[in-house]
N, C-alpha and C positions, 0 to 999 in steps of 0.2 A: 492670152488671157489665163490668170493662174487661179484654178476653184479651188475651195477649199474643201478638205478630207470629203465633209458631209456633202455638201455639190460633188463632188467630185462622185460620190457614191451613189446619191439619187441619179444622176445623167449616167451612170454604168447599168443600171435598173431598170430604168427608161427605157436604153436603145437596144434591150432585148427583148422590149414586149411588152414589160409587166405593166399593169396598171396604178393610178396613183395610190389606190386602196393597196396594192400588195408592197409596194414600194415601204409605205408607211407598217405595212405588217410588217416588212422583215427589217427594218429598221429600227422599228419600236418610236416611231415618232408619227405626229398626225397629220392626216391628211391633209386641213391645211394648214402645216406645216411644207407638204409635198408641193403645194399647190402654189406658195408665196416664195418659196426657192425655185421654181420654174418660172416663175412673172419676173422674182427678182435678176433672175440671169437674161430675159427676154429683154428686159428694159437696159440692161447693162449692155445687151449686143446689138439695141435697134431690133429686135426680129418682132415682126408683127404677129406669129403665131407657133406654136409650137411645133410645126413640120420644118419652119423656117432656122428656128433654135437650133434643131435636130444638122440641119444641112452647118449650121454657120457652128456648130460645136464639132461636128465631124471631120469639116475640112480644119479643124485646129488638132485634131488628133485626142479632143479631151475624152469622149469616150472608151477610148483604149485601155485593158486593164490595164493595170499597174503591176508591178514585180510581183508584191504581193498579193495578189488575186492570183498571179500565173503559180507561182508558189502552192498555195491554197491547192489547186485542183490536179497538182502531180501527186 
């Protein structure tokens, strides 16, 4: 499954913790905005609930930084 930039950066957000409220703060985009990009990928992968998303995006490697994030923090 291939996210785009902004999926891709909400589900990097996500699977360290942060809440939808912080997500949307460090984003600069709204809550739900956070909220319909996690329904919208729920519905895209059958996952009935957001711990379920979490396993079925994990085991595809989508949370893993990206180059650029690894970059960022050297």
């Amino acid at each position: 499954m291939t996210l785009t930039p902004r999926e891709r950066a909400i589900v990097a957000l996500l699977a360290t913790g942060r809440t939808d409220s912080d997500v949307s703060a460090e984003l600069g985009l709204s809550v739900r905005t956070i909220a319909y990009t996690v329904s919208e990928l729920m519905s895209r992968l059958g996952a009935q609930n957001r711990f379920q998303l979490g396993l079925l995006l994990g085991a595809q490697g989508a949370a893993e930084p990206t180059d650029d994030t690894t970059e960022e923090q050297a």
